[in-house]
N, C-alpha and C positions, 0 to 999 in steps of 0.2 A: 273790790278791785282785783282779787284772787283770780275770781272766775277768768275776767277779760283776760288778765297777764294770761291766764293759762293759754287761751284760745288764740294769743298772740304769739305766743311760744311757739305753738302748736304749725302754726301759719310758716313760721321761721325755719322748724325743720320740714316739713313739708319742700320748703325754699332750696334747703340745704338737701334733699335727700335728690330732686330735680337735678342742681348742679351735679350732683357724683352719678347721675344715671346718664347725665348729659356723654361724661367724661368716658363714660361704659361706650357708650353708644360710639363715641369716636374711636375709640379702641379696640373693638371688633371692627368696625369700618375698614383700616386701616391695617388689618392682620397682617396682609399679604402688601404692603406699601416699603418699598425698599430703603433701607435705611429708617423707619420710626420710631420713634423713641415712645411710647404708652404715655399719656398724662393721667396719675390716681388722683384719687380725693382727699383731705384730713379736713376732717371736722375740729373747731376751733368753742369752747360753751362761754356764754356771752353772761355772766355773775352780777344782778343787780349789787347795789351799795347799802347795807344793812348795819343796823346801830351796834347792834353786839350779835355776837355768834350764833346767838340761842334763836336768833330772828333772821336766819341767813334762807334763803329759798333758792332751789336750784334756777339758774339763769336758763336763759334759750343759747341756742346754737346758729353758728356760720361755716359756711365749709369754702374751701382754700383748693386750689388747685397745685397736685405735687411732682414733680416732675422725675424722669425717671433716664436722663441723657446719659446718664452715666451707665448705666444699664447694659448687657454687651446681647447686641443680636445672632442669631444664626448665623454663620457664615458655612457657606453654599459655593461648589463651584461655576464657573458661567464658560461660553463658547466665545466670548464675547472678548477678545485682547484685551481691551482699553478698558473691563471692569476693573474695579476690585474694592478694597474691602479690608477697613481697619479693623487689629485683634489688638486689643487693652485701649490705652487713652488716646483722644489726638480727635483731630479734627480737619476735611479738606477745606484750604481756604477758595471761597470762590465770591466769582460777582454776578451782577445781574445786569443784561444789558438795559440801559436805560432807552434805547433809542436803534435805529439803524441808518445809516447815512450811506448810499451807493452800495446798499445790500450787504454793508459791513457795520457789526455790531459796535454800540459807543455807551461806555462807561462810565458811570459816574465816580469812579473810584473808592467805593464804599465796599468793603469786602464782608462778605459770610461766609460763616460756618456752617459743614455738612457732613456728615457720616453717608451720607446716599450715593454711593459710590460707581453707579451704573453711566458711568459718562460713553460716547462715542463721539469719531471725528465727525466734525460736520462739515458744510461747504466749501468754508474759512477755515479747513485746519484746527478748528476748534476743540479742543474735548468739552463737551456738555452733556448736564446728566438728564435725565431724564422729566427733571420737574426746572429745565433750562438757564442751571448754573453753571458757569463757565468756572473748570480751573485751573488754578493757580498753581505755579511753583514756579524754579528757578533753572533756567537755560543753559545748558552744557557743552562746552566748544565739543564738537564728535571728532575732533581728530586729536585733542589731547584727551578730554573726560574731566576736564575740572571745569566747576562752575565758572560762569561768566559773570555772576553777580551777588548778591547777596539778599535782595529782595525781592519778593515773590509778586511773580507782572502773570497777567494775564495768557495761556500758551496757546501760541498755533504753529502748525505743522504744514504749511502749505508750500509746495514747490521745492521743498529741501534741496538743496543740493550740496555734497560733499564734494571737496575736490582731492585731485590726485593725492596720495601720499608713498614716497617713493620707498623702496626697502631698505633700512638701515640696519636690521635684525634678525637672522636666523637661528629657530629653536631646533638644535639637532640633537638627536639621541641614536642609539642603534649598538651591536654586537658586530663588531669584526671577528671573519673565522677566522682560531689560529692558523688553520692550514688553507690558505686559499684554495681555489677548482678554478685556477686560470686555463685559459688554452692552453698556451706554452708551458704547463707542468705535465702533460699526461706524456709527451715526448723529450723531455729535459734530462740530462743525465744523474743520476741519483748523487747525492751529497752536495748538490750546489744548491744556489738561491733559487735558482727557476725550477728548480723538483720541489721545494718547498713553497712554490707557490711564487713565489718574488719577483721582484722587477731586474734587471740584469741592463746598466747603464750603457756596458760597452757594446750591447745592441742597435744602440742609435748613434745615427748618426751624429744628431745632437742630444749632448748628456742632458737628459728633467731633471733632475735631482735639484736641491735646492739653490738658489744661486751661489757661486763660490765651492761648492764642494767639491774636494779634489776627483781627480778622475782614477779608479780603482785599479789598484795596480792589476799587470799583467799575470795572469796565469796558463798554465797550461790545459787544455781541453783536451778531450777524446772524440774520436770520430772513428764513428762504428759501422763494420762490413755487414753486410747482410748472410747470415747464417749456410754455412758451406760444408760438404760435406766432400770425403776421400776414397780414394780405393780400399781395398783391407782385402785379402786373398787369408783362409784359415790353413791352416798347415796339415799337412796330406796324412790320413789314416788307413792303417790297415784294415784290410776287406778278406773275407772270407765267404767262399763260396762251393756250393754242393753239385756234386755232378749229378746229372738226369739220371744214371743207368744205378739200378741197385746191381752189384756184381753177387753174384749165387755160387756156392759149392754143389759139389755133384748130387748134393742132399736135398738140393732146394732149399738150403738155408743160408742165414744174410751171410758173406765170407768176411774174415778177419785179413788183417795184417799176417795174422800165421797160416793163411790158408795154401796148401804147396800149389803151385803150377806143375807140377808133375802127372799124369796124367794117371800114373798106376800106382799113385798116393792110394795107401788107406788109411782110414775109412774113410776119408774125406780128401776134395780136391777141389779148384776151382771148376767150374762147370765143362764137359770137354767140349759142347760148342765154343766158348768164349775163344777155349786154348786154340782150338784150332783157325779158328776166325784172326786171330793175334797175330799168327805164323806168320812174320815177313812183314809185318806191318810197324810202324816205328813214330815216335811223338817227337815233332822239334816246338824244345822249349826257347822262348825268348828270341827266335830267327836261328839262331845258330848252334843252342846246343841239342844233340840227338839221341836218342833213346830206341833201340832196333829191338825188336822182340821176331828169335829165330829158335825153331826145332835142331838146330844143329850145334847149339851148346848146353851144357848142362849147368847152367849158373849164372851168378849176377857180376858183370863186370862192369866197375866204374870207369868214367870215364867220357872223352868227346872224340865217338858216339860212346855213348854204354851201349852196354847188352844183357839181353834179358832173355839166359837160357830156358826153352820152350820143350827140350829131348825128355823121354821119356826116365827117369833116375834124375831128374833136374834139384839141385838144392835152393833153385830161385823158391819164393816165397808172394804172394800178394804184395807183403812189406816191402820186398824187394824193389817193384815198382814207386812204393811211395817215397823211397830211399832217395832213388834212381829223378822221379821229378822234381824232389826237395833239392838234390846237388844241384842240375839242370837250371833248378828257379833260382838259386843264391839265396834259398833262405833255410832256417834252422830244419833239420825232419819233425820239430814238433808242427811244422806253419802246414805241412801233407798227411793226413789221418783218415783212417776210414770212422765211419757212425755206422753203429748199429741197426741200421739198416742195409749198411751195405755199398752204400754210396759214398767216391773218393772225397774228403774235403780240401780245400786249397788254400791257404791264407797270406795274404803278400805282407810283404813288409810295408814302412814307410818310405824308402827311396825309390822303388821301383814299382811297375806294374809286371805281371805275368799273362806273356802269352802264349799258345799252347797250339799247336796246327798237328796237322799228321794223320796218317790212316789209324790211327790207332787211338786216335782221339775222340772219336765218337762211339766207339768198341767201349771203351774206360766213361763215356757219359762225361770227360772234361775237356773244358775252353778256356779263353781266356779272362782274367782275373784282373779287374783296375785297382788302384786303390782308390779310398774314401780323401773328403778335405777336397784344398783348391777351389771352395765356393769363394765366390766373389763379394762382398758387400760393402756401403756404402754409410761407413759413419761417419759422425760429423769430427769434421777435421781438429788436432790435439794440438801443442806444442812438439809434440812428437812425429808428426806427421812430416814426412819428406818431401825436398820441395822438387822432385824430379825424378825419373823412372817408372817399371811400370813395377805392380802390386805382384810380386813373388809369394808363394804358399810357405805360410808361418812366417813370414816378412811383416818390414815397420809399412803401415798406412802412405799410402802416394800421395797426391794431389790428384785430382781428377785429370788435371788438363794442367802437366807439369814442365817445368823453366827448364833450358835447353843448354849446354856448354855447345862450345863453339864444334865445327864437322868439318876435316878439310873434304872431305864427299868423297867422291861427285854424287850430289853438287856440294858443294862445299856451303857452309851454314852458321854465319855470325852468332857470336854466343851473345844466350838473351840477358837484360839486361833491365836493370831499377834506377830511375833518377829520381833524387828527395833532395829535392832542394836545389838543385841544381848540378849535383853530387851523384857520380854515376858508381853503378853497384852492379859488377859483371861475372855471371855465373860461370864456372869454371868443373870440368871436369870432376878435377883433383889437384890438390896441393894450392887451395885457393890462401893468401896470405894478404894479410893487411885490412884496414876499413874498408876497400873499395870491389875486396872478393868474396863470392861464398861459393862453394859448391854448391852441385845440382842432386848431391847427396846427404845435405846438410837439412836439417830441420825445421820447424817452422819459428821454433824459441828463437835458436840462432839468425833464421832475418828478423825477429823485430828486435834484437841484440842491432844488429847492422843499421839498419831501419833509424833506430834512437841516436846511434853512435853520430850519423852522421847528419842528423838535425839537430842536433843538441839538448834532444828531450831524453825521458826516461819515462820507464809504468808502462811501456805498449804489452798489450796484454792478450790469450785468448782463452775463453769459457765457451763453452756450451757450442760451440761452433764459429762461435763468431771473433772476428778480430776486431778488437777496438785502442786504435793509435794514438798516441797524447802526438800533440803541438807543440807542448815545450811554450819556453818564453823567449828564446833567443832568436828567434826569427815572427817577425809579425802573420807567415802566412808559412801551413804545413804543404807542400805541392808533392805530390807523388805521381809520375808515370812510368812506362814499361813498355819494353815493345814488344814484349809478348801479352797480349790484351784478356787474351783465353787462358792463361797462366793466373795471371791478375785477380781475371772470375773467379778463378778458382779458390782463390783467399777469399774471394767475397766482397770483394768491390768492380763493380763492371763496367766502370770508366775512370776518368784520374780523378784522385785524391786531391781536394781543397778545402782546408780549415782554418780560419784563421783563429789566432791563440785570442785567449780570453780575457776579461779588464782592458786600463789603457781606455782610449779615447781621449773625448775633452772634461774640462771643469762643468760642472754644473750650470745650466743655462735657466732653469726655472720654469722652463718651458717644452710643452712636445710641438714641433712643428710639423707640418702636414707630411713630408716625406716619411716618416715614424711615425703616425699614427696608427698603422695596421698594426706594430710590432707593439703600441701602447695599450690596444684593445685586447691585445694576446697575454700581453704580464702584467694585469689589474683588473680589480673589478668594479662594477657599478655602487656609486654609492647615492644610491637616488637623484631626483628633482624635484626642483620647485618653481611653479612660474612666481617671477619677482617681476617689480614695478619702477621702472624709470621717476623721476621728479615730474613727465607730462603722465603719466600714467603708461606707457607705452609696455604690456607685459611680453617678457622674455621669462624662456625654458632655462632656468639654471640648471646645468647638466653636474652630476658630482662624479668623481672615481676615487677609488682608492689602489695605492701602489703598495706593495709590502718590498720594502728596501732592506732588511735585515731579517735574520730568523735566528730567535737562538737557540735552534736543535743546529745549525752551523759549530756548535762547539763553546767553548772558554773565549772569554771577548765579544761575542755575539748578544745581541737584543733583541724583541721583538718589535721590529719601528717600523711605522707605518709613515708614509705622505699622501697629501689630500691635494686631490686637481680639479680645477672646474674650466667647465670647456668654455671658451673665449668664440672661437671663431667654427661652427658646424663646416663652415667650405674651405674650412685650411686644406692650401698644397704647398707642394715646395718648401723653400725654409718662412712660411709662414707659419705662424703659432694657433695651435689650434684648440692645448692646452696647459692652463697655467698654474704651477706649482704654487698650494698657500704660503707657501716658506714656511713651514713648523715641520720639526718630525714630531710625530706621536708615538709615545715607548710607552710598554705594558709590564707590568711584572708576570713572574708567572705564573701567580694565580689570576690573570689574568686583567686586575686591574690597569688605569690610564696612571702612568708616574708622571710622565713630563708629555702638554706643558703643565703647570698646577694649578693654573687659575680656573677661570670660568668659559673659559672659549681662546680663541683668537681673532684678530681683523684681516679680512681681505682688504688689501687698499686696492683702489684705483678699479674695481671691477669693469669689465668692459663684457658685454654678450652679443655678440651679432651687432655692431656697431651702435649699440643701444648704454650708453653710461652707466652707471647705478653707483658709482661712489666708493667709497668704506663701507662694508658693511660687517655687521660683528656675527662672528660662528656664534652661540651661546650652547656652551654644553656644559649644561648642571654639575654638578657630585653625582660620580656613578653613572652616569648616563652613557657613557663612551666607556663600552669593555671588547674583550678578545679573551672570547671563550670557544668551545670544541664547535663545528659546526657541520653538521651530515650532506647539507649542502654547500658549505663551501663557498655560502655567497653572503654578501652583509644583509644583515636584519633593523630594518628602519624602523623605530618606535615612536618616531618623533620627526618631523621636517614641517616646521612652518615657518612663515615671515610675516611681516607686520604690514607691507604694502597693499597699496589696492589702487585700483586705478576710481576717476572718477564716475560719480554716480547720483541718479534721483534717486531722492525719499518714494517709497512704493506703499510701505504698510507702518503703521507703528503698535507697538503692544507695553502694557507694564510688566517690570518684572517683580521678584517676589523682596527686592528690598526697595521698592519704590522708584524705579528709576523707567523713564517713558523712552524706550528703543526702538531706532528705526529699523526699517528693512530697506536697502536702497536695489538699486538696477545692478550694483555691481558687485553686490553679494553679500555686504558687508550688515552686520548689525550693531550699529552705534548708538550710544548713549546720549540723546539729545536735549533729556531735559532730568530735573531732581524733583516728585512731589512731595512737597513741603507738607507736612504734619502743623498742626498748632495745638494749644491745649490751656485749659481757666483753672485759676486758684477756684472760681467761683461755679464748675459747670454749671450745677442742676438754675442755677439763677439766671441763664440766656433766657434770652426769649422768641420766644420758635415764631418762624415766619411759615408762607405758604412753600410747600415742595420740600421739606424736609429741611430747612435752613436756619441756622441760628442767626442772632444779632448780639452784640455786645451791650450788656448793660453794665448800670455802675456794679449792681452786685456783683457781676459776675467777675468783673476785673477784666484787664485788657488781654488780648491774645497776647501767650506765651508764645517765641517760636522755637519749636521739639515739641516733641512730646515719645511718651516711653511705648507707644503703640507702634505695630510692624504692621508691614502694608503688603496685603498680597492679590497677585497678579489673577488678572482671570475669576476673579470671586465677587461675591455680593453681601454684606449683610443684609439680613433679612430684619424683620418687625421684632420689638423685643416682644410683643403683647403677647401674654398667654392668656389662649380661648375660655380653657377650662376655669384660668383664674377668675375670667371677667364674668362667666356666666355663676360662679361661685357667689361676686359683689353685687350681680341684678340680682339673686333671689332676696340677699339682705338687705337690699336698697328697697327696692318692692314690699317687704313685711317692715320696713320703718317707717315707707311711705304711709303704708296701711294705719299704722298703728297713731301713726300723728293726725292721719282723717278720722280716726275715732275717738281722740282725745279732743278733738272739736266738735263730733258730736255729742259727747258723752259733756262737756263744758255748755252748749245749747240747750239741750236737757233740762241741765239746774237750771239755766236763766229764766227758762220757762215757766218751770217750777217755782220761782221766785216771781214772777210776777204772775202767778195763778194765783198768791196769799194775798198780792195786794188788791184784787177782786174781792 
């Protein structure tokens, strides 16, 4: 009986070695099949029943099919949206259509398991994978994101349609400069709000400011001339000048001061042409006084005329002449010298000029002598500066075109005159007395002294050329005119003065209406858009600005506060509103943090946009997100502006994303959360039992679907085949050499049988 058991044995694994090449064979097959899970082999040995040990004979064999679900495949990215592809445990649940009725598929309610994760939409909105399982999960309202159920139905995506959702949310972020770059600061006067960039309430007509805010007190303003400039005459210098002729002694050398006019001088004499050419001839200095040079005296006689004896035995001198035109000039004998050449020199004083005529004036090579100084020029007018006359040398600075005291003539000439306020101010001669007088020789300090007195202001000031007037607070409006118009110019204002003083207005209205619009655009800046969405979908441009209402380089008391306006009406005129204050002020410290308000935003109520409603809606501005920091341009910096609304729209495209969740893409931009794929997962996996296309079934061992499972699902992927090639071609060569080895334990068991019945021959 040995033999046969053997050869039955033999049969068995032979049986057994079949089965696990079977399982080879599907396993390369299937390399590349998406989502497979490899089926191995385990050999199981089948132990006859032996009386005692010593008589135990090895049993044959059965081999088992082992499963390997558990097993993790490739994962691979795909082009494909609606792929994807569990990493660790879990399972898609899906079904199989049993049927289709009007070209729409009908289910028998029987769900499987699959890791084959290559699904796309199909005609019906379907996701199905590739080996035509439909799946499963659970439906997402798209305008909240939370489930709509709790059990997993069959999904289709056809005709989606989301509807309006209107904006109830904006997410703002952004940097306000601390110095804004409004218009209205590059021309604002330094130390206010609008040089610092600010809003200035008593600009409008109607106060924006928040409702209820008081209206700011009055102050005084400055109102500035355009840059002017005065007479100025320099004060008159002495001149010195050389006559043409070099005078010569009888030597032909340069002559001195000690040179005699004597003619029978020795050794030396002034030259006796000169002398004789002299004879009779005479110098008149300055028109009227005279200087005679005659042969018939022997000497120098001072005097109107002098004389200047020419006789032979003469004790005149060269010097003598220089003597003689020094008296003559009115000036010291050092200002008349000869130079060492020879040639007379002349130097005037500063009160007068010297002039010089005569036959005997071009004999001597001298004329006459001006002085220096008496240029004219043109600086810019001082507080010093007079307001009337003309520019005298070494004199105070004029006006160019200066104020008048009265002329009885002819023609006789009304004295000019200043009204401020309604307050006349009449230029006088002399001996002007009271508020209401100044001289026309009075200064430029002393009219803006007059000037203040009689508005009731103080500070009118001038630098650099320019006059700049305060307003004051005691009168709502600064009026200045004159009837001399070219006097006026000349300070630097070239028609009448009107300023109205500063602060004052109304309370706070909360609003800019269309008449102040231009002046609203000039003192704030932009603080982005966002189109938002009415409850029908209907979208409007939310316009934002920001106002800087406070600065505190203003000083002690002062803060950095900003308000927030959103434009209401783009065609505001008149007292229509065109934009409307949030009601919050925003305060910074100054490190530039947001202090107040503290929470997490504020609510617009009652929004209204171009007659399009939108509700309440809430600012949302995080921790830190709203600061005022340095900024080079001067304008806000947006990190952040969205809202939640959208208007209605079709489903267009859908995709998975990377935590399992199936997202639309609609017409109107949006991409929504429309459904949850459900995970499942077995106490029992490797014990399912695999269907065609990659699909599990529930058996008892396996235990009922769990639903989770601890696997992540991602978007756009594939797992692939867990089978490895190399392993499986590792198992045919050992399956093949056991196959071998069992064919020849049956030939080698034939053999003996043979053997044994060749003896019974």
């Amino acid at each position: 009986m040995g033999i046969f058991d053997a050869m039955n044995t033999s049969v068995g694994g032979l049986q057994a070695q079949s089965y696990a090449l079977q399982n080879i064979s599907g396993n390369i097959a299937n390399s590349s099949t998406t989502g497979y899970k490899g089926i191995g082999t385990s050999f199981e040995d089948l132990i006859p029943d032996a009386s005692v040990p010593s008589k135990q004979v090895a049993g044959g064999v059965t081999a088992h099919a082992q499963a390997t679900i558990t097993t993790q495949g490739t994962i691979s990215s795909s082009s494909v949206a609606t792929n994807m592809a569990i990493t660790g445990d879990g399972f898609f649940a899906v079904q199989k259509a049993s049927g289709v009725v009007d070209n729409v598929p009908v289910f028998d309610g029987v769900s499987y398991y699959t890791r084959r994760g290559d699904f796309q939409v199909n005609a019906n909105g379907n996701l199905v994978n590739g080996a035509g399982y439909y799946l499963m999960g659970v439906a997402v309202d798209p305008k909240t994101g939370n489930p709509t159920g709790s059990v997993p139905t069959v999904l289709q995506f056809q005709n989606n349609f989301v509807p309006a959702q209107a904006t109830t949310s904006i997410q703002y972020a952004a940097n306000l400069p601390s110095v804004p770059n409004t218009v209205a600061k590059s021309t604002a006067v330094s130390g206010t709000l609008l040089a610092a960039g600010g809003l200035n309430p008593s600009d409008f007509a109607a106060n924006p400011m928040i409702v209820g805010t008081p209206p700011p007190p009055f102050v005084s303003v400055g109102v500035s001339g355009a840059a002017a400039t005065g007479n100025l005459r320099s004060a008159y210098t002495a001149t010195t000048a050389t006559g043409t002729v070099a005078l010569m002694d009888s030597s032909s050398a340069a002559a001195t001061s000690a040179t005699p006019l004597d003619a029978t001088a020795v050794p030396t004499h002034l030259n006796t042409t000169l002398l004789s050419s002299l004879d009779g001839k005479s110098l008149t200095i300055n028109g009227t006084q005279v200087i005679n040079f005659t042969s018939g005296a022997t000497g120098y006689t001072a005097g109107n005329p002098a004389t200047i004896g020419l006789q032979n035995g003469t004790n005149a001198t060269v010097g003598s002449i220089l003597s003689a035109v020094a008296a003559a000039a009115g000036v010291p004998p050092a200002n008349v010298v000869m130079n060492s050449a020879g040639n007379i020199q002349i130097t005037t004083s500063t009160t007068a000029d010297i002039t010089v005529a005569g036959t005997a004036a071009g004999l001597l090579g001298i004329s006459s002598v001006s002085r220096g100084g008496n240029v004219l020029s043109t600086p810019a007018i001082t507080g010093g500066t007079l307001l009337g006359g003309a520019a005298t040398p070494g004199g105070s600075e004029v006006l160019s075109s200066g104020f008048h005291a009265a002329s009885s003539g002819p023609p006789a000439v009304a004295a000019d005159t200043i009204t401020v306020n309604g307050q006349t101010l009449t230029f006088m001669a002399s001996g002007a007395s009271g508020a209401n007088q100044i001289n026309v020789g009075d200064d430029i300090t002393t009219l803006l002294g007059k000037i203040d007195a009689l508005s009731g202001a103080s500070g009118s000031s001038i630098s650099n050329g320019v006059i700049t007037l305060q307003t004051g607070t005691a009168s709502p409006q600064l009026n200045i005119t004159s009837s001399n118009g070219n006097a006026l110019a000349a300070l630097g204002f070239t028609s009448a003065i009107q300023k109205n003083r500063g602060g004052g207005g109304t309370s706070g209205t909360g609003g800019v209406i269309g008449n102040d619009i231009a002046t609203f655009t000039k003192e704030s800046i932009s603080g982005g858009a966002v189109t938002a969405y009415n409850a029908a979908g209907t979208p409007v441009n939310l316009q934002l600005r920001w106002a800087k209402t406070d600065s505190a380089s203003l000083g002690n008391g002062h803060a950095d506060t900003w308000n927030l306006f959103y434009q209401t009406d783009p065609n505001a005129t008149g007292t229509t509103v065109g934009w409307v204050n949030a009601g919050q002020s925003f305060t910074f410290a100054a490190d530039g943090s947001l202090t107040s308000p503290a929470g997490s935003g504020i609510t617009l109520s009652n929004v209204t946009v171009s007659g399009q409603s939108l509700g309440s809606v809430a600012l949302n501005i995080s921790s830190g997100a709203l600061t005022q920091y340095a900024s080079n341009s001067g304008a806000v910096t947006i990190n952040t502006i969205t809202q939640n609304g959208y208007a209605a729209g079709q489903l267009r495209s859908v995709a998975v994303s990377n935590n399992g969740l199936v997202v639309g893409t609609f017409s109107n931009g949006q991409n929504l959360d429309l459904a949850q794929v459900t995970l499942s997962h077995f106490n029992g996996t490797n014990y399912l039992k695999a269907m065609d296309g990659g699909a599990y079934a529930v058996t008892d061992q396996s235990g009922p679907a769990i639903a989770g499972a601890s696997g992540t699902i991602s978007g756009s992927s594939l797992e692939g085949s867990n089978t490895d090639i190399a392993d499986e071609f590792t198992k045919l060569i050992v399956t093949q050499q056991a196959y071998s080895a069992n064919t020849k334990v049956i030939t080698t068991a034939n053999s003996m049988v043979q053997d044994l019945l060749n003896v019974l021959r």
